[in-house]
ChimeraX commands (.cxc) that place a marker at each C-alpha (Angstrom):
marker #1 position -111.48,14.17,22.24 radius 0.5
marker #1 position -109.88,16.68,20.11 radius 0.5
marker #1 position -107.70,18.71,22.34 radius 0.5
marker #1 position -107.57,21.83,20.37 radius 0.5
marker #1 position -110.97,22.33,20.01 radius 0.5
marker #1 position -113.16,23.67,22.95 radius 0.5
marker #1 position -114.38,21.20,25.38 radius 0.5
marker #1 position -118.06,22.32,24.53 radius 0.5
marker #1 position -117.45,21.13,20.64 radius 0.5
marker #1 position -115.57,18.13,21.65 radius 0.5
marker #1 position -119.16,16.84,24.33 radius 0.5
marker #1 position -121.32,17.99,21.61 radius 0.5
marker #1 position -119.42,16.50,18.87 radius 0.5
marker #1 position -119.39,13.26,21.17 radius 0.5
marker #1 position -123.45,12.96,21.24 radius 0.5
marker #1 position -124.36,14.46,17.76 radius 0.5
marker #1 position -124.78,11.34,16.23 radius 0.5
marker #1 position -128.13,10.85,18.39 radius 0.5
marker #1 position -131.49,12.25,16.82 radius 0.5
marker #1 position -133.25,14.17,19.09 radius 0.5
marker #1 position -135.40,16.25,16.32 radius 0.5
marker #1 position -135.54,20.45,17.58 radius 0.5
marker #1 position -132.63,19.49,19.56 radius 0.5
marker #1 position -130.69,18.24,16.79 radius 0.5
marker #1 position -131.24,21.44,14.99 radius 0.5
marker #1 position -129.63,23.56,17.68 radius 0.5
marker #1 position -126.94,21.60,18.97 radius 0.5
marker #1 position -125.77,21.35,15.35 radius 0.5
marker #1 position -125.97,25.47,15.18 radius 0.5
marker #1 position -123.93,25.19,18.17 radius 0.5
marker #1 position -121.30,22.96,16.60 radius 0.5
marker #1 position -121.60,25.67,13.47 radius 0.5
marker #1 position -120.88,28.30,15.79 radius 0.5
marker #1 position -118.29,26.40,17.82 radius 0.5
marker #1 position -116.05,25.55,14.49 radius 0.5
marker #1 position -116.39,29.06,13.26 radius 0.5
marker #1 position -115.16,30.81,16.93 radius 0.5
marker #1 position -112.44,27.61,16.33 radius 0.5
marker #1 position -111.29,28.57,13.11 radius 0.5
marker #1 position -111.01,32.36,13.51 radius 0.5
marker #1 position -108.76,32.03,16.21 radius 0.5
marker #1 position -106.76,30.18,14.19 radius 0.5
marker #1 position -106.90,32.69,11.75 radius 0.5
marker #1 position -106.03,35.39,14.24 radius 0.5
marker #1 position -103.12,33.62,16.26 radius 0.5
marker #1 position -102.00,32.77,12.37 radius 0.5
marker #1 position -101.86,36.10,10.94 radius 0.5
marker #1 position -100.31,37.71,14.80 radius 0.5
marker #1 position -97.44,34.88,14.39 radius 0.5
marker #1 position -96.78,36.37,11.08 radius 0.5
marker #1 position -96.49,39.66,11.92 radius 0.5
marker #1 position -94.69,39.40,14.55 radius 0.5
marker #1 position -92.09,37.17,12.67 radius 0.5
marker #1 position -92.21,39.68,9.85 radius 0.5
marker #1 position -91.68,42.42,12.53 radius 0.5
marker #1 position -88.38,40.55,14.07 radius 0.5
marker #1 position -86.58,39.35,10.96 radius 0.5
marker #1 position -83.20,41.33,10.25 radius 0.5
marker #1 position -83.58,43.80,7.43 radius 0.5
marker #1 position -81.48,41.87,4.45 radius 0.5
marker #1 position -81.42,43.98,1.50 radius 0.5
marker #1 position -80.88,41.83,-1.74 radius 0.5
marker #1 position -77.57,42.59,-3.70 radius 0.5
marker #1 position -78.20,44.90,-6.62 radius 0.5
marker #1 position -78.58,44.36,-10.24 radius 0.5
marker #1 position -75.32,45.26,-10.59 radius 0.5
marker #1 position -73.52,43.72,-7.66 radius 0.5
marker #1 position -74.76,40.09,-9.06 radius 0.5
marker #1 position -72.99,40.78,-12.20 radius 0.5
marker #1 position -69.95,42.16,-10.65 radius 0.5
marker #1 position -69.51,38.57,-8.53 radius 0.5
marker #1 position -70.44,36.73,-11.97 radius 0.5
marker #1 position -67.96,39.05,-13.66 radius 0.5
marker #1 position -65.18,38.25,-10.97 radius 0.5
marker #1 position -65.94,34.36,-10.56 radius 0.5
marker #1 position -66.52,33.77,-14.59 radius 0.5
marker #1 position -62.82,35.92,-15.50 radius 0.5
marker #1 position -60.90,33.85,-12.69 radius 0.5
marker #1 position -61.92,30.74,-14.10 radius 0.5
marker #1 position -61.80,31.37,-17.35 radius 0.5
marker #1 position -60.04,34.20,-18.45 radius 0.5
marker #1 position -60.72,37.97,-19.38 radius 0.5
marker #1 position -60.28,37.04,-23.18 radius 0.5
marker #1 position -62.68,34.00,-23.17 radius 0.5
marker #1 position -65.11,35.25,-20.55 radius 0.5
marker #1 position -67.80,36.63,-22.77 radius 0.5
marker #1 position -70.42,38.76,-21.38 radius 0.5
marker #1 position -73.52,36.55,-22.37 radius 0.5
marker #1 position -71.53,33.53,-19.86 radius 0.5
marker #1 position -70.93,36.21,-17.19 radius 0.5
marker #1 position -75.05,37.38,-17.68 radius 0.5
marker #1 position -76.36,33.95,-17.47 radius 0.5
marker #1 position -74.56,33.24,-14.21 radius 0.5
marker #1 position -75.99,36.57,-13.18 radius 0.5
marker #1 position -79.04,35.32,-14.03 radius 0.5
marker #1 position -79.68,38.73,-16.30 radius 0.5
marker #1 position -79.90,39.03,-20.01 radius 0.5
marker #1 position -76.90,40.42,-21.53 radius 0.5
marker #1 position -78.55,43.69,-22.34 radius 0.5
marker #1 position -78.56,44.26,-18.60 radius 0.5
marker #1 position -74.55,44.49,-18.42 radius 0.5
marker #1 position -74.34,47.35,-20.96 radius 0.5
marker #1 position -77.29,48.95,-19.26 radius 0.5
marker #1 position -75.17,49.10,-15.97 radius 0.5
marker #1 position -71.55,49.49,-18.01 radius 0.5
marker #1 position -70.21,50.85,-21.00 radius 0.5
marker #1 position -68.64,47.88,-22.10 radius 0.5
marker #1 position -66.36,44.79,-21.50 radius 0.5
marker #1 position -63.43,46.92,-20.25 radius 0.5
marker #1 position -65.65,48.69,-17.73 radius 0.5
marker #1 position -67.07,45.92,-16.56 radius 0.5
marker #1 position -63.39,44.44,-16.07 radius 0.5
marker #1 position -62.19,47.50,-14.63 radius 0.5
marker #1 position -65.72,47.77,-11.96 radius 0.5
marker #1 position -64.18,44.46,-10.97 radius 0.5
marker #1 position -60.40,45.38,-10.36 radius 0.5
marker #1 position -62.08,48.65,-8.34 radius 0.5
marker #1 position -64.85,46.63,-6.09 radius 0.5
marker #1 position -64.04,42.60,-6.57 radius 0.5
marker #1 position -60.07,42.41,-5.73 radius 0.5
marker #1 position -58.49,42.83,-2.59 radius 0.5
marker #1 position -57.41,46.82,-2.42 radius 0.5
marker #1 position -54.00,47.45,-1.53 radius 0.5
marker #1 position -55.01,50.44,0.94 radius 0.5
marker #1 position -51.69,50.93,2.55 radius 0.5
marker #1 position -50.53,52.67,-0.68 radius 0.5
marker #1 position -53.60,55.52,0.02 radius 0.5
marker #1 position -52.95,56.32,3.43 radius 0.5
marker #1 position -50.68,58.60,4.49 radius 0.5
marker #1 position -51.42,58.29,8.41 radius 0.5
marker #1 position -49.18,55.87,10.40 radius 0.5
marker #1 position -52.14,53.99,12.66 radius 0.5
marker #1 position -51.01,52.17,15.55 radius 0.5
marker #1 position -49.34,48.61,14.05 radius 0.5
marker #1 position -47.71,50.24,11.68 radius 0.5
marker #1 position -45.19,51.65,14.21 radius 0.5
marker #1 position -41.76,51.92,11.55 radius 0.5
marker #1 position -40.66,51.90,7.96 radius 0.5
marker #1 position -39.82,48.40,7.88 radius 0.5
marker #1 position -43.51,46.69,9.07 radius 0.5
marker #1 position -45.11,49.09,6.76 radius 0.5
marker #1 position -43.51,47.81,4.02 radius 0.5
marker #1 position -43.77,44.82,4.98 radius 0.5
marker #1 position -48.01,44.99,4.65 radius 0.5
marker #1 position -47.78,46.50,1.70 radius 0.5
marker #1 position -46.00,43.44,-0.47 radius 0.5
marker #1 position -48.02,41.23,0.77 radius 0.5
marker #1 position -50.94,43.44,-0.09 radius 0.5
marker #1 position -50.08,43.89,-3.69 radius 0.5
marker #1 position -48.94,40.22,-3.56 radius 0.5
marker #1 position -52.67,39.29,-2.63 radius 0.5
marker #1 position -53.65,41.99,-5.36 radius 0.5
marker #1 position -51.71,40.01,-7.89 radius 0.5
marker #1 position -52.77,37.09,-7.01 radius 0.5
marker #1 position -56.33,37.85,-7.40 radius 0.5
marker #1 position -55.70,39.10,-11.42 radius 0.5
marker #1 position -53.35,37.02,-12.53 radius 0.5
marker #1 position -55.36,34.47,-14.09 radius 0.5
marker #1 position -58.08,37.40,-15.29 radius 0.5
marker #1 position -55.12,39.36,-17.11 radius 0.5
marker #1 position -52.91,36.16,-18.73 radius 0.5
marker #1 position -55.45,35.19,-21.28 radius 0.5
marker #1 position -55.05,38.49,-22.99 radius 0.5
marker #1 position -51.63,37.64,-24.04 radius 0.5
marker #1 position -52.56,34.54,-26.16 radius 0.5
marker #1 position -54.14,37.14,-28.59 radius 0.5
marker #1 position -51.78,40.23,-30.21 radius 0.5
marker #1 position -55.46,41.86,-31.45 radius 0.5
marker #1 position -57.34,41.46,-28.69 radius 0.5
marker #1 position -54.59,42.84,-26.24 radius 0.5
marker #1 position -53.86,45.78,-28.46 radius 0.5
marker #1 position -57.72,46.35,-27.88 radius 0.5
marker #1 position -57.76,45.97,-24.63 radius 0.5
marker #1 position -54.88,48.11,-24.03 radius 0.5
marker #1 position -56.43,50.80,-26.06 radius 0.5
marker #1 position -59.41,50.94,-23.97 radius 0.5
marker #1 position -58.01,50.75,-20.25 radius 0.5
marker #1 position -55.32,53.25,-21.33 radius 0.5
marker #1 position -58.26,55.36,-22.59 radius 0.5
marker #1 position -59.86,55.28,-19.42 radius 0.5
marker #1 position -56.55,56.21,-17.19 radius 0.5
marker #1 position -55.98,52.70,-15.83 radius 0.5
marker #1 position -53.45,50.46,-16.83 radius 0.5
marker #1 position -50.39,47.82,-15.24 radius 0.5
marker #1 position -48.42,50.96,-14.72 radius 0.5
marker #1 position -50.65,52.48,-11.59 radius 0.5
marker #1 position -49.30,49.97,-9.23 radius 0.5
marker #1 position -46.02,50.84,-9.12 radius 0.5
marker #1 position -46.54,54.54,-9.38 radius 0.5
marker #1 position -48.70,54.32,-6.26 radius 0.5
marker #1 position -46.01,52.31,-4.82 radius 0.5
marker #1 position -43.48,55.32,-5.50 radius 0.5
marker #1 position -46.36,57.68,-4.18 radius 0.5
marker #1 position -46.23,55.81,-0.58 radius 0.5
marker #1 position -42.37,55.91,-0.75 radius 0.5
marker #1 position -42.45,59.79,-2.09 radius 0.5
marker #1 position -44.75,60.40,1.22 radius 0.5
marker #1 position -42.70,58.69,3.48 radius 0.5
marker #1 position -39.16,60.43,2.41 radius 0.5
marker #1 position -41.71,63.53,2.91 radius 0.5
marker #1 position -42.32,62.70,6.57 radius 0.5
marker #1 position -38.63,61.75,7.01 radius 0.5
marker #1 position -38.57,58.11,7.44 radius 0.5
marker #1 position -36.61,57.95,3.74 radius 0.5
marker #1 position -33.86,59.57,3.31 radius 0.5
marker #1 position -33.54,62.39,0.79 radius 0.5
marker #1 position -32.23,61.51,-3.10 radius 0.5
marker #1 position -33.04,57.60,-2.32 radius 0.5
marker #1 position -33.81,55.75,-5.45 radius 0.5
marker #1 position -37.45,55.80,-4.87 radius 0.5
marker #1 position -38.38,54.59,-8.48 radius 0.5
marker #1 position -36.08,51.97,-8.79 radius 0.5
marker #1 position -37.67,50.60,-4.86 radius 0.5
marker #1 position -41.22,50.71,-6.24 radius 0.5
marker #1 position -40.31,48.52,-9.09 radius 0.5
marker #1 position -38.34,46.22,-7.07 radius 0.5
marker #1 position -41.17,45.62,-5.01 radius 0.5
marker #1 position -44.20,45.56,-7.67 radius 0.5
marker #1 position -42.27,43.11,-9.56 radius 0.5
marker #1 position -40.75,40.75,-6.42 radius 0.5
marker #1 position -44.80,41.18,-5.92 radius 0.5
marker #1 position -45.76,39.98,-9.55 radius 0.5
marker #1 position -43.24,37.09,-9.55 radius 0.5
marker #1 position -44.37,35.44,-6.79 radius 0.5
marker #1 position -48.05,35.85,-7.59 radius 0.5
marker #1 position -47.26,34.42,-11.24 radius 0.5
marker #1 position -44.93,31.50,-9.53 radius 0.5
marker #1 position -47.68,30.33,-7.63 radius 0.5
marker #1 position -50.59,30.25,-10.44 radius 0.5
marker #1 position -47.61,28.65,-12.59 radius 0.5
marker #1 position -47.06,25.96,-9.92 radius 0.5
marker #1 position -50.12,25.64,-8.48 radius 0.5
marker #1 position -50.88,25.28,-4.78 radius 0.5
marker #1 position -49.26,21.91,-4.36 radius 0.5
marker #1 position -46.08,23.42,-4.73 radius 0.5
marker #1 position -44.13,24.43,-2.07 radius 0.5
marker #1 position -43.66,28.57,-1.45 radius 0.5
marker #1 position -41.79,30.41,1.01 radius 0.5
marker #1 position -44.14,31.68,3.37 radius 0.5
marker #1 position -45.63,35.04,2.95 radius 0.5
marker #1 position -44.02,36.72,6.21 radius 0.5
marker #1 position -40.75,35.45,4.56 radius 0.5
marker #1 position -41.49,36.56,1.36 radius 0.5
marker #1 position -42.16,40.07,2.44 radius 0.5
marker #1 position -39.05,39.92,5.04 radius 0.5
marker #1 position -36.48,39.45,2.46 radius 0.5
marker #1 position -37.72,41.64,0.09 radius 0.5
marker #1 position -37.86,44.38,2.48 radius 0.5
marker #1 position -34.26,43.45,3.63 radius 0.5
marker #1 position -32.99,44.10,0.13 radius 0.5
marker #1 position -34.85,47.30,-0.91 radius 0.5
marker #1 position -34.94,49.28,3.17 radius 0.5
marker #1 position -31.22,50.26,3.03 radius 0.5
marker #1 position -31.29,52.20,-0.08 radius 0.5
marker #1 position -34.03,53.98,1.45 radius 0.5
marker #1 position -32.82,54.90,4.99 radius 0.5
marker #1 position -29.20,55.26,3.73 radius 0.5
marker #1 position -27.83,58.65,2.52 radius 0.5
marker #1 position -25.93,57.80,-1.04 radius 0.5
marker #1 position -22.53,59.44,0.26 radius 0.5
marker #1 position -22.38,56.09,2.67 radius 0.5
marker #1 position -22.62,53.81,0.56 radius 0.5
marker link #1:1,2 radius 0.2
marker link #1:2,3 radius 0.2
marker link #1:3,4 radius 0.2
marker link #1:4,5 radius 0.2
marker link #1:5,6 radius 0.2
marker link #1:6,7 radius 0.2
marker link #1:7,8 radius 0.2
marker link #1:8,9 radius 0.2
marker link #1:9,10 radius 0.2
marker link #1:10,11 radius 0.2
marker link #1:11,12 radius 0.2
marker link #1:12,13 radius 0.2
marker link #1:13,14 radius 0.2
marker link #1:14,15 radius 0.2
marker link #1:15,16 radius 0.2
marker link #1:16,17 radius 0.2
marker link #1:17,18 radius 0.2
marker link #1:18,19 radius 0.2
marker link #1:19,20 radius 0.2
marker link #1:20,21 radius 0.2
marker link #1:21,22 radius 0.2
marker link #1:22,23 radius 0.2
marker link #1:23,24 radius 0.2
marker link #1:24,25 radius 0.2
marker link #1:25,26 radius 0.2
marker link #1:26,27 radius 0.2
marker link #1:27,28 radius 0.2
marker link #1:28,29 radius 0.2
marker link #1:29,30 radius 0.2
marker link #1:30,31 radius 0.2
marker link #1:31,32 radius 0.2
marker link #1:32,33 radius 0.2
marker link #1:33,34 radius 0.2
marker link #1:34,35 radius 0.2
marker link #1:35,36 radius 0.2
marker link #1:36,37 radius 0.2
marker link #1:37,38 radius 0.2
marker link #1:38,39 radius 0.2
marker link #1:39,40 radius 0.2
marker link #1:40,41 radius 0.2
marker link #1:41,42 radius 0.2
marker link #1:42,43 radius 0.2
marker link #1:43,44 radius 0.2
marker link #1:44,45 radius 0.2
marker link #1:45,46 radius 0.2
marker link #1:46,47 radius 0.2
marker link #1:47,48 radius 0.2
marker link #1:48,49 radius 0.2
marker link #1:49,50 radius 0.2
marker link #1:50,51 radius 0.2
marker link #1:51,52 radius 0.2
marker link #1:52,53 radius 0.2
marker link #1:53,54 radius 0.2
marker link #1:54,55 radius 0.2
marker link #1:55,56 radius 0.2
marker link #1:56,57 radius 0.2
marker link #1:57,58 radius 0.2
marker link #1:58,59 radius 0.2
marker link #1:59,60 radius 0.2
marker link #1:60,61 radius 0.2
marker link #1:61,62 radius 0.2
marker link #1:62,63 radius 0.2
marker link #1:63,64 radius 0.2
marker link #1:64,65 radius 0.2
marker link #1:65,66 radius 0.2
marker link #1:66,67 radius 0.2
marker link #1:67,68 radius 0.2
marker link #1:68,69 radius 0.2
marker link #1:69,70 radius 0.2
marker link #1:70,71 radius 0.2
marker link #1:71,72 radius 0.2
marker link #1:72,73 radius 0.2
marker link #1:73,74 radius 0.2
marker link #1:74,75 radius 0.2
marker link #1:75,76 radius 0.2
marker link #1:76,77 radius 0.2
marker link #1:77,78 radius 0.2
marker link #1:78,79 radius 0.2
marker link #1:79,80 radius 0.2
marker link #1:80,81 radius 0.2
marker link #1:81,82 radius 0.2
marker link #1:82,83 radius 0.2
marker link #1:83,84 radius 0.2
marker link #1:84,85 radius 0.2
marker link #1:85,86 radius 0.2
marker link #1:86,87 radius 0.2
marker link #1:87,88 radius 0.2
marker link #1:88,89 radius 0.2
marker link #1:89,90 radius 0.2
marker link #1:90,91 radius 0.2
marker link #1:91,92 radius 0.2
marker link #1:92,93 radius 0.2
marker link #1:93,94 radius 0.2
marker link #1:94,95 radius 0.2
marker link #1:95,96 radius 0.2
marker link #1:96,97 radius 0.2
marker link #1:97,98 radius 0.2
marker link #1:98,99 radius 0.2
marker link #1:99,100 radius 0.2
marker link #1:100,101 radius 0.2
marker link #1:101,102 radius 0.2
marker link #1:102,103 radius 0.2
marker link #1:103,104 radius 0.2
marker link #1:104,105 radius 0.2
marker link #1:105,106 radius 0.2
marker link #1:106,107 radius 0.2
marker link #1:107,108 radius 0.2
marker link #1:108,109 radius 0.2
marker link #1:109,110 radius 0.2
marker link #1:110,111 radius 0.2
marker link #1:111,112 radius 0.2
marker link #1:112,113 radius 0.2
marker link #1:113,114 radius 0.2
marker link #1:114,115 radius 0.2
marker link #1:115,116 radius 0.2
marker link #1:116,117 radius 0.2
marker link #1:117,118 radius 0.2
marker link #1:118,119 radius 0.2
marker link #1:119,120 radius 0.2
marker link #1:120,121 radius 0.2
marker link #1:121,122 radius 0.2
marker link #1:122,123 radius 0.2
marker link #1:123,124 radius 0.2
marker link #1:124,125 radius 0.2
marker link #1:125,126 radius 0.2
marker link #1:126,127 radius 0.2
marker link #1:127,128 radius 0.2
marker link #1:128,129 radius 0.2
marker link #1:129,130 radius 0.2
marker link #1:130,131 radius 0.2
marker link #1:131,132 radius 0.2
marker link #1:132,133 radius 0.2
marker link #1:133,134 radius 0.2
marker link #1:134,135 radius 0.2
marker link #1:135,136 radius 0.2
marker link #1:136,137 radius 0.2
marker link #1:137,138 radius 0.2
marker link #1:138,139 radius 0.2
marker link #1:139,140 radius 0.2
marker link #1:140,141 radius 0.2
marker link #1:141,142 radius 0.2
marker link #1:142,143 radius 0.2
marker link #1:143,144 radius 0.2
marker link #1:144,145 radius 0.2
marker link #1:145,146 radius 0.2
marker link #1:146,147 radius 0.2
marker link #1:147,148 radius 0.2
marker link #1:148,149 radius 0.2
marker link #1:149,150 radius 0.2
marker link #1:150,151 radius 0.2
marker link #1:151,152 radius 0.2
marker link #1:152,153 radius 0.2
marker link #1:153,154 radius 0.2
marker link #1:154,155 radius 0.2
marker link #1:155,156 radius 0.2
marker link #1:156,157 radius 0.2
marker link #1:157,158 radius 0.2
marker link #1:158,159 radius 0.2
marker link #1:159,160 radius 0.2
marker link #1:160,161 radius 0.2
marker link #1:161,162 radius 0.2
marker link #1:162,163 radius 0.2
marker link #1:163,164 radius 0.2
marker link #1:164,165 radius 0.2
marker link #1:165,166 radius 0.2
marker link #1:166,167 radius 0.2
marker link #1:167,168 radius 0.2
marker link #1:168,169 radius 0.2
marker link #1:169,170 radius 0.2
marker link #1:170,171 radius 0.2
marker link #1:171,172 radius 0.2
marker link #1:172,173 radius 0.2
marker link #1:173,174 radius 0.2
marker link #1:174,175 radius 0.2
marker link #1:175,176 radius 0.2
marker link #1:176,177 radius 0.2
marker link #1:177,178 radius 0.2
marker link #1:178,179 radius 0.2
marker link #1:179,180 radius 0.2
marker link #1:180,181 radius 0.2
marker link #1:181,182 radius 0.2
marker link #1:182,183 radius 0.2
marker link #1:183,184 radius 0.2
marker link #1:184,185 radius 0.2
marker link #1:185,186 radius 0.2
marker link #1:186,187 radius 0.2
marker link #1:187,188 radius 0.2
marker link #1:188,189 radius 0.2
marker link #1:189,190 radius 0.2
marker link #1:190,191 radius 0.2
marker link #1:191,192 radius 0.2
marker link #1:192,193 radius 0.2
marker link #1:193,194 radius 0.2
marker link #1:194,195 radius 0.2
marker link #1:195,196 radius 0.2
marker link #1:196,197 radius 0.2
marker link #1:197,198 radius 0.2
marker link #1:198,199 radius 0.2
marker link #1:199,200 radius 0.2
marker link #1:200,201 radius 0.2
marker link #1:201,202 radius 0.2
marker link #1:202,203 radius 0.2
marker link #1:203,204 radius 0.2
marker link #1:204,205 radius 0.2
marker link #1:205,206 radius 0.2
marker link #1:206,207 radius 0.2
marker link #1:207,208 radius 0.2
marker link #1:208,209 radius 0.2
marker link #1:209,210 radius 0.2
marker link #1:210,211 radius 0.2
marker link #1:211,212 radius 0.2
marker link #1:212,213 radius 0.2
marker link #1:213,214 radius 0.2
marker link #1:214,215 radius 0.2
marker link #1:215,216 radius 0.2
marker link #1:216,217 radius 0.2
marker link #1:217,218 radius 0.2
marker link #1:218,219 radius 0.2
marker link #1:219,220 radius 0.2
marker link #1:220,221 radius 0.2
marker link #1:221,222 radius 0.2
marker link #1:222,223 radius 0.2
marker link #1:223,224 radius 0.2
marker link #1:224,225 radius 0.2
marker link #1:225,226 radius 0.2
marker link #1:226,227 radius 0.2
marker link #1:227,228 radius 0.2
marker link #1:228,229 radius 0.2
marker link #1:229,230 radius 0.2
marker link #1:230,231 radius 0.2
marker link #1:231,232 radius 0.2
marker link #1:232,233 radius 0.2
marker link #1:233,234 radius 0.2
marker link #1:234,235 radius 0.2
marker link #1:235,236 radius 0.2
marker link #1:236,237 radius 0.2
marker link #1:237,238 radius 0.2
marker link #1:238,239 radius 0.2
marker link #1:239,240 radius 0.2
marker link #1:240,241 radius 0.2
marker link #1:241,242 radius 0.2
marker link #1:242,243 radius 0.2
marker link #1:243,244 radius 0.2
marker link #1:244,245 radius 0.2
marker link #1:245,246 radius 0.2
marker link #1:246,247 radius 0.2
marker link #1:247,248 radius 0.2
marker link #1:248,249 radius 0.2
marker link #1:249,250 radius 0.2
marker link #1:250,251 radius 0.2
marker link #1:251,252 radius 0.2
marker link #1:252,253 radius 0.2
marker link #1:253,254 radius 0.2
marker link #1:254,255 radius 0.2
marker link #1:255,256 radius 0.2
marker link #1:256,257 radius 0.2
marker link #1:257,258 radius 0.2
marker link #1:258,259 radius 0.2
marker link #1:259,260 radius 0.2
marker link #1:260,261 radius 0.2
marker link #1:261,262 radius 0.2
view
């Protein structure tokens, strides 16, 4: 016996083979009738289990047109380069046709600034000027922010250095993030804007060399970041807590000490 049909099929189904003329005809309507009722509650417990999975599965929105080619964009310049990622590579691993990427951004340098904006790690210490709870002094503030730009350099090291094995295409280049208001240069001006706003709320003392911090730390920031792509992570490097330390060890007392003391 078939156990998931009902037990009125399965006794007819057992006997059918007998002739029994009139009788024949009707049990066989029966059997007709039985494997229709059968197969429509399949049909109906089918269709309710798919609903009702429909109904409960979490609302997952796909990632955009343009958010595919930003990760391509990202993953395609890491690996190979700003200057040699070309934007038919970085719409095929998008799975887009290249027409789609200047549909979505003006150009190249858009593209490669979209991913410095929404790809790379955001050093968001340098655009707060609130002092949240962990961030109780001068010195452990600092201390997040290297290791934020740090990460931040890390992340576009290896998109940036091909630019330099070509004196036309970085004059380009230049041209057109300068055009736009980007540019190297922003970093350390936002790190002189955190410094600027914490001499403001007292915590740096007035007339401290504020420029000459920034640039200390931007470029203790852009060494290490270009000693470990140089390197590679086999290579031994002082831990990042260590790092950060000692570079806030050199650079805090020219900010907390008046000049006349020195």
């Amino acid at each position: 016996m078939n156990p998931a049909l009902p037990v009125r099929h399965q006794a007819i189904d057992h006997v059918s083979d007998e002739p029994c003329g009139e009788q024949e005809t009707e049990n066989k309507q029966d059997v007709d009738r039985d494997h229709q009722h059968a197969n429509s509650l399949v049909s109906v417990y089918s269709l309710t289990t798919i609903v009702s999975y429909r109904r409960t599965m979490p609302d997952i929105a796909a990632p955009s047109a343009r958010d595919r080619i930003l990760d391509a964009a990202a993953s395609t310049m890491r690996d190979r380069g700003l200057a040699r990622a070309t934007t038919k590579e970085i719409a095929a691993v998008a799975g887009y046709s290249e027409a789609m990427i200047y549909k979505l951004f003006d150009d190249k340098v858009d593209l490669f600034l979209s991913v410095l904006r929404e790809r790379v790690p955001t050093v968001d210490i340098l655009t707060r000027t609130d002092h949240a709870p962990g961030d109780a002094n001068l010195e452990s503030r600092l201390v997040a922010t290297i290791e934020q730009i740090t990460v931040f350099y890390r992340q576009t090291f290896a998109i940036g250095a091909s630019l330099f094995s070509d004196a036309e295409l970085l004059a380009r280049h230049r041209d057109a993030v300068m055009a736009q208001g980007a540019g190297p240069a922003l970093l350390p001006a936002a790190v002189a804007r955190f410094l600027q706003n914490e001499q403001r709320n007292g915590t740096i003392v007035a007339g401290a060399p504020i420029n000459g911090a920034a640039s200390s730390i931007a470029g203790a920031c852009y060494l290490r970041a270009f000693l470990e792509q140089f390197y590679g992570p086999e290579h031994f490097q002082e831990p990042m807590a260590d790092f950060a330390a000692s570079i806030v060890s050199t650079v805090l007392p020219a900010l907390i000490t008046a000049q006349h003391e020195w």
